[in-house]
C-alpha positions, 0 to 999 in steps of 0.5 A: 631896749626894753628891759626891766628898770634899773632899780630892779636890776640892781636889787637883783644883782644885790639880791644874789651878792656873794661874799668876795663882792662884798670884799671888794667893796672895800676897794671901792670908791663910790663916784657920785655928784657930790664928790670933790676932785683931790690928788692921790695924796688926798689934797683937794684940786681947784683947778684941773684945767689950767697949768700953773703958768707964769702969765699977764692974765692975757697971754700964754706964758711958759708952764711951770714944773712946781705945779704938783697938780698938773705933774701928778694927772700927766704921770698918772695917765703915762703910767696907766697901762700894764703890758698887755697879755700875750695870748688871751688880752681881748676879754671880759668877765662878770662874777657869780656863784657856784654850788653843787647839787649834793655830795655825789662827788665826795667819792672822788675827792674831799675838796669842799667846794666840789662835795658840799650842798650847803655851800655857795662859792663865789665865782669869777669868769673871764672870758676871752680870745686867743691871738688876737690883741686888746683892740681886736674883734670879738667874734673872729675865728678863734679859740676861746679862753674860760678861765674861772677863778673860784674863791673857796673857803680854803683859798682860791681854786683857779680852773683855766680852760677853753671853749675847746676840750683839746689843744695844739700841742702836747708838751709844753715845751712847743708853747712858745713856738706855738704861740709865736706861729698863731700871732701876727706874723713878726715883718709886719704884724699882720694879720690880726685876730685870726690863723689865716696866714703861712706861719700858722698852717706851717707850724700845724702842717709840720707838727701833726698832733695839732690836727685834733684841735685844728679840725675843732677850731676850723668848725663852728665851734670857732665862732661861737654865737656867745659867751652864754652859749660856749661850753668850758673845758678844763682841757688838762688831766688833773687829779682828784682825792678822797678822804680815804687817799684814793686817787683818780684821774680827772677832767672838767667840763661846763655846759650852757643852759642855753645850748650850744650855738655859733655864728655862721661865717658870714655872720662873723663877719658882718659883726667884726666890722659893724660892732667889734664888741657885741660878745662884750655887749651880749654878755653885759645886757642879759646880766643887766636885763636879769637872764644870767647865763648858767652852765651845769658842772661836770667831771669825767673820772677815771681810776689809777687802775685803768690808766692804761686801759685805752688806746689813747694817753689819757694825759694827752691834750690833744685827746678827749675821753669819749663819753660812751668810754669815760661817762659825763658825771653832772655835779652841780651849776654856776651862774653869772649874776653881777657884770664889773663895776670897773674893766681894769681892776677886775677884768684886766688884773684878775690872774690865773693860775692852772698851778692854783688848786685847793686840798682834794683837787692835784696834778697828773703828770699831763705834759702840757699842765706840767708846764703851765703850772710853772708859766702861768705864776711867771707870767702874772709876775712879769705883769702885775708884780710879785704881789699880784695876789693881794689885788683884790680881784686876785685876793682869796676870802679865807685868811692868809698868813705867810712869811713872804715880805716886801717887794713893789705893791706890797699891801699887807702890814704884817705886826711882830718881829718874827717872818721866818719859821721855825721862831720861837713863838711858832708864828705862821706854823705848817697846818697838819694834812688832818686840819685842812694843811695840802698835801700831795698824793703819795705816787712812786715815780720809776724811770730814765732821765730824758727828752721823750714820748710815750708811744700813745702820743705818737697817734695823731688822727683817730681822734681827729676823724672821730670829731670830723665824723661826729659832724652833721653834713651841714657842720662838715661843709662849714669846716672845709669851707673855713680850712679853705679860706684860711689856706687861701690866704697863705700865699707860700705853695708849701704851706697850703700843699703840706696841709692838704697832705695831712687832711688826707690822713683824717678824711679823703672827701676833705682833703680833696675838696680842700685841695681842689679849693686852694690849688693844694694837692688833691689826692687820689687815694686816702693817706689812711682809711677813716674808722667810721667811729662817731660820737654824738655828744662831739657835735654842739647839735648834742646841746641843744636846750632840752625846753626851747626858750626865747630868753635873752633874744633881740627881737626888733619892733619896726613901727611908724607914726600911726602904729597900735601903741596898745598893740606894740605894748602888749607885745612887748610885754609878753616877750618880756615876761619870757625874758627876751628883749625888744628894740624899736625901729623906726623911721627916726631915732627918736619919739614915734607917734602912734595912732591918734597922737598929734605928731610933734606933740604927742607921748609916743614911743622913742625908737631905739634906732631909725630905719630910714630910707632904706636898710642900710642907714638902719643903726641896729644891723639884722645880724645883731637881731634874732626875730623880726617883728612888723605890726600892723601900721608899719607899712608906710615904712616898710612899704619902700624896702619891699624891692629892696635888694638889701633888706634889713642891711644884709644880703639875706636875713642871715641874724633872724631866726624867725620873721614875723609878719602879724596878719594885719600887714598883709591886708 
């Protein structure tokens, strides 16, 4: 792959370090050939091979259990693994930084790190699926989490959210029904990584205010193209203040410089099986290669006013805030610049919390945050203990001080004798609102103990017909061909009849092609009329780069022994210098000699993969490439695949947005 050198890599990850990167480095331990083997208690190991054993020299004899050494690795190992998440386990992560662009937003809140220019706060994203487990595939339809963890000067600030603005349900009370209908079904623990399956469609078909989030998760948005191409939604309202004690109403939303793009099915399918990992991989080498991702920040704020004002709750997540009603303000930009130097400690121990806000920043009274602000603190105890905060991919850069003491994992050392308030040394005092102290906004609360929801939350489909709507014809045939598929692979006739029924209360066309297509029940007339109403900015078309780029795309260079080396490295150089990166293919992995070069003892150029006999050998599959580039000497190699019936490894070029052929091979 070309990409620029190692060494620049690494000045231009250090060029951009932040401070929590440089916390961590008092947790790191460097790993290099001059290190010596020792226990974990510190005493040098002679010997990692060999058991200690009671032995002639010549025959094995039995192991002894004094030998420590050997003890100590096999523990170790038994012990490595932690319990995996239940929902979000296969992900990654990588650091950065955000800022914002001015202090516009300071008429909403006096949260530093959402008003202050001068500042640059460290970042750090994890990025994942939803029902899949640690070992499932990267680019299966799913919803994608966006969890980000700010670490501000007035303690860390985490903001968990998806590559979705709505969700499946609205109080948090059906989460574990929820989640238990989307993970593999419980007699077998099939199917992995995807909703295809009866318990899924049943659940949905039975509990209607999931069709919002059904129709976004069955479009393209299911399959996106890459981490660097999602946008991020904080999907709950929260609250913001200002230093006047004003209150609004909030939700956040991130969006990729790079657009917003997905994966056809058939892509997605390729990619599960040829490389379960390529959004790892994607993400990983355009950080590497210097073209880090960046998303602009945005907020959408609505007055205590005009709560009400709306024919939707506003604190429904199962709603969006239409932009022509609740307009996008951009605040400021955050960047990915730094992948992990190790997965465990940084991307499987880092923990976050919806419950984790700083002063400026509160809660509405959402009936979906409610409850995750009490799960997400449980759950992280439940995995890496009740001291899971002072891991250092978890702990805050700003001091902390507080009287909470011991249990498993503790790590600070806490000097005096007072861990208790009040004391007569009033160590770890309460700090006033006035010095930087949280404190929550002042709201009267009137109402009737009960189990209920207000009368808005009971309308279910005028938004899910105003997404469905907002699709291009193109985008709309995607989703009925995924809804499709997933229900033909539920084999109870209730569960693919009842969903039909609900479709016809968001489109008649969908649900009867649907119906039509999974022996469903195809209606004659539309359950109810479709409003019409349609919001561009629901379409991911919307985001399309304003300046069309190449960077971080793969193009793939085919050569073979004779090709123009000056030729190959102009060309190269040029995509370089737009960021993008190249490939060679060849007829072998391994040097490729160019014109005028003795085969076998010439320079050359090694291939990164090899393209021989035909596609299918081909290691670097065309659904992994972007642009195609065949020059001129290639013709010996190509020559042969030209009646191919499978060029490049696929039955259509589907991963290629462009091929390339230079004028000289078609002489």
């Amino acid at each position: 792959m070309s990409s620029i050198s190692s060494t620049l890599k690494h000045a231009l990850s250090s060029f951009q370090d932040t401070v929590k990167v440089k916390d961590l480095r008092t947790d790191t331990v460097e790993c290099t050939p001059s290190s010596g083997l020792t226990t974990d208690h510190g005493v040098k190991v002679a010997d990692t091979d060999n058991w200690l054993k009671v032995s002639d020299g010549s025959l094995a004899g039995p192991s002894l259990l004094e030998d420590q050494i050997a003890r100590e690795k096999i523990h170790r190992f038994d012990h490595e693994r932690i319990p995996e998440r239940v929902v979000h386990a296969r992900g990654t992560g990588a650091h950065g930084y955000f800022r914002v662009f001015d202090d516009s937003a300071a008429r909403w809140t006096m949260a530093p790190v959402l008003t202050d220019p001068s500042r640059t706060t460290p970042i750090f994203i994890r990025f994942s699926t939803v029902q899949g487990s640690k070992g499932s595939a990267d680019t299966v339809r799913d919803v994608r989490g966006f969890a980000m963890k700010f670490y501000t000067e007035e303690g860390n600030w985490d903001l968990v959210g998806n590559d979705i603005p709505v969700f499946f349900i609205q109080d948090a009370m059906k989460f574990p029904d929820i989640v238990h209908a989307v993970k593999p079904e419980p007699q077998n623990e099939v199917p992995q990584g995807q909703s295809a399956h009866n318990n899924f469609w049943d659940f949905v078909g039975l509990q209607p205010e999931s069709a919002h989030m059904v129709m976004w998760v069955m479009s393209d948005r299911g399959v996106p193209r890459s981490f660097r191409m999602m946008q991020g939604f904080g999907v709950n309202t929260y609250t913001l203040i200002n230093a006047e004690g004003k209150r609004v109403f909030v939700k956040f939303h991130m969006i990729p410089e790079l657009g917003v793009h997905s994966l056809v099915w058939d892509e997605a399918l390729k990619i599960c099986g040829q490389d379960p990992d390529f959004h790892r991989k994607d993400l990983e080498e355009a950080i590497k290669s210097g073209v880090f991702p960046k998303w602009t920040f945005a907020i959408q704020a609505i007055e205590e006013k005009d709560e009400h004002n709306f024919d939707f709750d506003i604190l429904d997540a199962t709603k969006v805030w239409p932009q022509d009603l609740v307009p996008l303000h951009t605040i400021g930009e955050f960047v990915l610049n730094r992948t992990v130097d190790e997965f465990f400690p940084e991307v499987e121990q880092v923990a976050f919390c919806t419950s984790h806000v700083v002063p400026g920043i509160g809660f509405s009274d959402d009936p979906l945050l409610q409850g995750r602000n009490f799960s997400y603190f449980d759950t992280q105890i439940t995995r890496l203990g009740v001291n899971w905060e002072q891991i250092p991919i978890n702990r805050p850069i700003c001091p902390v001080m507080n009287h909470h003491r011991g249990g498993a994992g503790q790590h600070r050392i806490h000097t005096g004798s007072l861990n208790y308030f009040p004391n007569r040394d009033n160590v770890g005092h309460p700090i006033s609102p006035s010095q930087g102290g949280y404190t929550e906004h002042k709201e009267k609360v009137v109402g009737i103990k009960q189990r209920v929801r207000g009368a808005k939350f009971q309308e279910h489909f005028n938004q899910a017909q105003l997404f469905y709507n907002s699709l291009t014809d193109y985008e709309k045939e995607h989703l009925k061909a995924a809804i499709s598929f997933e229900l033909s692979h539920c084999d109870d006739q209730r569960v693919y009849e009842t969903y039909s029924r609900v479709l016809n209360n968001i489109d008649f066309d969908l649900a009867k092609t649907v119906a039509q297509n999974v022996n469903g029940i195809v209606p004659e007339k539309p359950a109810r009329q479709n409003h019409g109403k349609k919001d561009p900015t629901l379409s991911q078309t919307f985001y399309s780069p304003k300046t069309p780029t190449i960077a971080t795309r793969r193009v793939a260079i085919l050569v073979a022994d004779g090709f123009d080396m000056p030729e190959v490295e102009a060309v190269r150089a040029t995509l370089a210098s737009a960021h993008a990166t190249t490939w060679i293919i060849g007829p072998r992995r391994g040097t490729v000699y160019s014109a005028g070069e003795t085969i076998g003892s010439g320079k050359g150029l090694v291939a990164d993969h090899h393209l021989k006999d035909n596609a299918r050998q081909c290691m670097m599959r065309s659904t992994f490439l972007r642009v195609l580039l065949m020059l001129k000497h290639s013709r010996k190699m190509v020559a042969p695949l030209t009646g191919s019936a499978r060029p490049l490894g696929t039955a259509r070029p589907s991963g290629l947005l462009a091929m390339v052929l230079l004028q000289s091979i078609l002489h």
